[in-house]
C-alpha positions in Angstrom: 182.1 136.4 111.6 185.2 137.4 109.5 188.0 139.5 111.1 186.2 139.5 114.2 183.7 142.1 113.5 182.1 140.9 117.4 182.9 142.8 120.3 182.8 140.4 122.7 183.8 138.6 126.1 185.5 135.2 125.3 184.2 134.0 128.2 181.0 134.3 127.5 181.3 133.1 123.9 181.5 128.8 123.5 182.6 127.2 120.4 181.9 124.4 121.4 178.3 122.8 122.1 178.1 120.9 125.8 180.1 123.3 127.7 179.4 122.8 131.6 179.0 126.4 132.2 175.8 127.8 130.2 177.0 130.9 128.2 175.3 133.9 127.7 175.8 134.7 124.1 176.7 131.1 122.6 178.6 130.6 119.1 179.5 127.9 117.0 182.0 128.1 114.0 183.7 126.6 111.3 186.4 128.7 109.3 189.0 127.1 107.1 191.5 129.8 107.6 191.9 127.6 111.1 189.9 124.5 110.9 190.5 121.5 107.9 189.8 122.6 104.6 186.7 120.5 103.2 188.4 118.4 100.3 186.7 119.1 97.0 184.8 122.0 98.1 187.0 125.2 97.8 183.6 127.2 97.5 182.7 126.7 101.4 184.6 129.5 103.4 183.1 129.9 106.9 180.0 128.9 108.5 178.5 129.2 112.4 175.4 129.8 114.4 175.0 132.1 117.1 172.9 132.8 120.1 172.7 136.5 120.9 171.3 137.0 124.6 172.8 139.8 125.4 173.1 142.9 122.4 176.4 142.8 121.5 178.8 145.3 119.2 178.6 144.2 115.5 181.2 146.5 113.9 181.5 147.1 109.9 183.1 144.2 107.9 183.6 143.0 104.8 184.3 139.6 102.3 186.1 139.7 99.0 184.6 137.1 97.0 182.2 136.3 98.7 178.5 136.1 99.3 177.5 136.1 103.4 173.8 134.6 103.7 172.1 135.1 107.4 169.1 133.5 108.6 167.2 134.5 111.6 165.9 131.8 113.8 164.6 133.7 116.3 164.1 136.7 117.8 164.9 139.7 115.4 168.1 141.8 114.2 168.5 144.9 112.4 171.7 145.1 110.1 173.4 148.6 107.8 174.5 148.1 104.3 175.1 151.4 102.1 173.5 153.8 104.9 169.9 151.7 104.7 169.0 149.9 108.0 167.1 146.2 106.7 165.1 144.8 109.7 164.6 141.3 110.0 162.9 138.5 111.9 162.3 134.9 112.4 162.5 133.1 108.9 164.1 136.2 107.0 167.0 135.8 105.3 169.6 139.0 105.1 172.8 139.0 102.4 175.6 140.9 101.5 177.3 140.7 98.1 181.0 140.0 97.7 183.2 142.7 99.3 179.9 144.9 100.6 181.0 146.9 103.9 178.1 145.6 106.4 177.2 145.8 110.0 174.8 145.4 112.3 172.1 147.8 112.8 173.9 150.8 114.4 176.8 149.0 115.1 174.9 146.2 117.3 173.7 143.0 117.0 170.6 142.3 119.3 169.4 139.1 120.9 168.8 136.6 118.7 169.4 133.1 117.2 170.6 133.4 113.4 172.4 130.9 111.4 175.2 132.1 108.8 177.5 131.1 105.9 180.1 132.7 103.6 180.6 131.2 100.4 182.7 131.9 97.2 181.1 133.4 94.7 180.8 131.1 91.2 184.1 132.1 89.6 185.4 128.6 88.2 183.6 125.9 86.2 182.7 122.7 88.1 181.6 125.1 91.0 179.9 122.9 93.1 180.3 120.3 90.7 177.6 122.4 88.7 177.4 122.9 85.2 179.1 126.7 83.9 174.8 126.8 83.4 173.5 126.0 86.3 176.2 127.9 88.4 174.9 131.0 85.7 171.6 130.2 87.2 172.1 130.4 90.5 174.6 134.1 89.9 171.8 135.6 88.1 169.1 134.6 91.0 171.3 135.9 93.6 171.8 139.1 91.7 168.1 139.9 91.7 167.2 138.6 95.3 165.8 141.0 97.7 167.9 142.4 100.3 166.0 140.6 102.9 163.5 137.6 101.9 161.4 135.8 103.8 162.0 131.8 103.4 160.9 130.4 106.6 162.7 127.9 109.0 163.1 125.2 107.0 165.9 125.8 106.0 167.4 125.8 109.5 167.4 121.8 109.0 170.1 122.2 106.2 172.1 125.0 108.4 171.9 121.6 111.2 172.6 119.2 108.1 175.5 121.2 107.2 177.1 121.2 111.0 176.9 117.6 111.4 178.7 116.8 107.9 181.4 119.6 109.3 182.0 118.0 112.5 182.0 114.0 111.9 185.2 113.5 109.5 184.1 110.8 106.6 185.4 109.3 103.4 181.8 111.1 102.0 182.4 114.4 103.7 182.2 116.2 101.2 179.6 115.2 99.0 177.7 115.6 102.5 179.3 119.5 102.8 178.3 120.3 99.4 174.6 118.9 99.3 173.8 120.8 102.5 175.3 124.2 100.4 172.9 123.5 97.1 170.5 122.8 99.4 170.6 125.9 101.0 171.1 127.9 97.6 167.9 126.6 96.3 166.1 127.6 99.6 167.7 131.0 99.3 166.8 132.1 95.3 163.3 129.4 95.7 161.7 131.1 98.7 157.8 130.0 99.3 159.2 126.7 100.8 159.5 127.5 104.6 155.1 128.5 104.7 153.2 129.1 108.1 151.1 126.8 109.8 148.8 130.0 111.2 145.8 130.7 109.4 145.4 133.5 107.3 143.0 135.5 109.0 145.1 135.0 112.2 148.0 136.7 110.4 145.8 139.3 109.1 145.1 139.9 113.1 148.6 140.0 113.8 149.8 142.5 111.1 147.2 144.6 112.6 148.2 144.5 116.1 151.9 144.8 114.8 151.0 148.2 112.7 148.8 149.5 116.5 152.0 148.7 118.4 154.3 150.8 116.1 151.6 153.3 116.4 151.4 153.7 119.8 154.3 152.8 121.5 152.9 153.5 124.7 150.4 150.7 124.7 151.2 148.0 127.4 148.8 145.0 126.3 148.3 142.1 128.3 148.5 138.5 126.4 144.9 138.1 127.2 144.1 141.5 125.8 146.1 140.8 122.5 144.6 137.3 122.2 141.0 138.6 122.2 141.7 141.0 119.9 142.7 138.1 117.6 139.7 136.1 118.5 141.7 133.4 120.1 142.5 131.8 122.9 145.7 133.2 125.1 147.7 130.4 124.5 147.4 129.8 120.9 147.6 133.3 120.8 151.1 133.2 122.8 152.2 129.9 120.2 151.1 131.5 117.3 152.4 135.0 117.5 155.9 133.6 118.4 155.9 131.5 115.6 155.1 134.1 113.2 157.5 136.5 114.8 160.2 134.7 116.4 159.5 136.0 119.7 157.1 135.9 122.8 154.6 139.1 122.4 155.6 141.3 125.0 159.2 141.0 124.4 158.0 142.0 121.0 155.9 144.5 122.1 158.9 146.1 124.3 161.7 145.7 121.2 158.8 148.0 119.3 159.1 150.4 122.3 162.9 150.8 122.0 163.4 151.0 118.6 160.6 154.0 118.8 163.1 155.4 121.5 166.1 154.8 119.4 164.1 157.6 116.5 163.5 159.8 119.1 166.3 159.7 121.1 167.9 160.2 117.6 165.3 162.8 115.4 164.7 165.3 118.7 166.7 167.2 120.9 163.9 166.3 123.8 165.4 164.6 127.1 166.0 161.6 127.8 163.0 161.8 130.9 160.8 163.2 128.9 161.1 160.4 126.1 160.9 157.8 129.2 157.4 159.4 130.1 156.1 159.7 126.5 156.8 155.7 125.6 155.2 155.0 129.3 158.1 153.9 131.5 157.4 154.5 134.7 161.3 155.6 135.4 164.5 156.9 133.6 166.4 154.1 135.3 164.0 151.6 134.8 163.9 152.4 130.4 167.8 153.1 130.6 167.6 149.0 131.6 165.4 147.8 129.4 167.2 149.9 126.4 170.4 148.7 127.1 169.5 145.1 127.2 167.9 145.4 124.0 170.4 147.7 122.3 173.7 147.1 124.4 174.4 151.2 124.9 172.5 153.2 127.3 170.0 155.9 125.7 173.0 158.6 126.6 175.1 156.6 124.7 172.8 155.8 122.0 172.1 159.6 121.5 175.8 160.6 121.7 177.1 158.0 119.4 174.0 158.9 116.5 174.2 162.8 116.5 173.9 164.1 113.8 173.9 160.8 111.4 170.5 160.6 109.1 169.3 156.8 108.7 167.0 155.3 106.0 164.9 152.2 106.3 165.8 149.4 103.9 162.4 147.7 102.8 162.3 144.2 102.4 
């Protein structure tokens, strides 16, 4: 994102799509402080998509004049505005307001797939080619949108819509670059768009399992064993929890377990062993792994790096 607010390995980082060596976190941008300004559309600043594999450093940053929209495709990512942590997942959208100091949650981003944009704020008349009304509109929705909103992943075919016009140079570029942006405003201040496919008394199964596993973060369920808890089948079970959740149920199950670590590791002086043993690890090396692939920093680090900082939860 802007001013490089990524710690990261270039060479593990691809700009461009079709590389012959598979990276392990892959990113895509446009920003016209470097690529061609989009002709009749001052309003569009930056834009990119990135696949998180591996947690990486997200460090605090910052746009002046601008609004930063982030949608989760999958997986799930937690990010720190104004000392509130906001947690989100597959189909939630996250924004900061212009020249709000953000980061990721902790300073980390985790694995994940999330598209993003940073756009000027409606400043001018003819923004967008709006009316000065309908550019009011759209100021005064943003202004009372939740911090985080759920919209679904339909929108993810504009975010794709919006790539292609950037990348194939055309007399109509720009009408192209600015339907893909209204397009994506209206799915931003008009969420209800992006609804599920699972029944409702499926998700009412899942949002109980989900509250258990916060619960008891100790609980090692099998697919089978979560899928007859739901009443169905382990591999609609497997399909339908990923798609409500953005990610496979163990791996869910396991990011659960950490982030319980993380309050531990961060509210109690107890050691790092005996927090392994409580959350049902079988070894200290073997949660100091799965912590840092989930959180970048080893629990030592974690713990060091926290003490004594207090943390609220942002609701979405």
């Amino acid at each position: 994102m802007e001013d490089k607010p990524y710690s990261d390995d270039s060479s593990l980082i691809s700009k461009e799509p079709g590389s012959s060596t598979v990276p392990r976190n892959a990113r895509w941008t446009y920003n016209t402080e470097s690529d061609p300004l989009i002709s009749l559309v001052p309003e569009f600043v930056m834009f990119g998509s990135d696949e998180i594999r591996k947690a990486l450093p997200l460090f605090e940053h910052e746009h002046p004049g601008c609004y930063e929209f982030v949608l989760i495709e999958r997986g799930k990512a937690s990010w720190e505005l104004n000392d509130v942590i906001y947690e989100t997942q597959a189909g939630d959208l996250f924004y900061s307001r212009p020249g709000e100091k953000h980061r990721g949650g902790f300073n980390v981003i985790e694995p994940c797939k999330f598209w993003w944009i940073i756009i000027a704020v409606p400043h001018h008349q003819g923004w967008l080619r709006l009316s000065p009304e309908e550019s009011k509109l759209i100021e005064q929705a943003l202004a009372k949108l939740p911090r985080v909103v759920h919209i679904g992943l339909n929108p993810v075919e504009s975010f794709k819509k919006l790539k292609k016009a950037l990348m194939n140079e055309s007399p109509l570029q720009s009408m192209a670059v600015r339907h893909a942006l209204l397009d994506l405003l209206l799915a931003f201040i008009q969420p209800g768009a992006g609804t599920s496919a699972v029944a409702d008394d499926l998700l009412r199964q899942f949002d109980m399992l989900i509250d258990k596993m916060g619960k008891e973060p100790e609980w090692r369920p099998s697919v089978e064993k979560l899928a007859a808890f739901a009443g169905v089948s382990a591999s609609h079970f497997y399909r339908t929890f990923q798609e409500y959740t953005g990610e496979p149920p163990i791996t869910f199950v396991e990011r659960l377990r950490v982030k319980e670590a993380c309050r531990q590791l961060t509210e109690s002086q107890d050691s790092v062993t005996d927090i392994t043993h409580r959350l049902g690890y079988q070894s200290s090396q073997h949660f100091a792994t799965v912590f840092k692939r989930f959180v970048g920093v080893t629990p030592t680090e974690w713990r060091k790096a926290r003490s004594g900082s207090g943390m609220q939860t942002g609701q979405a």
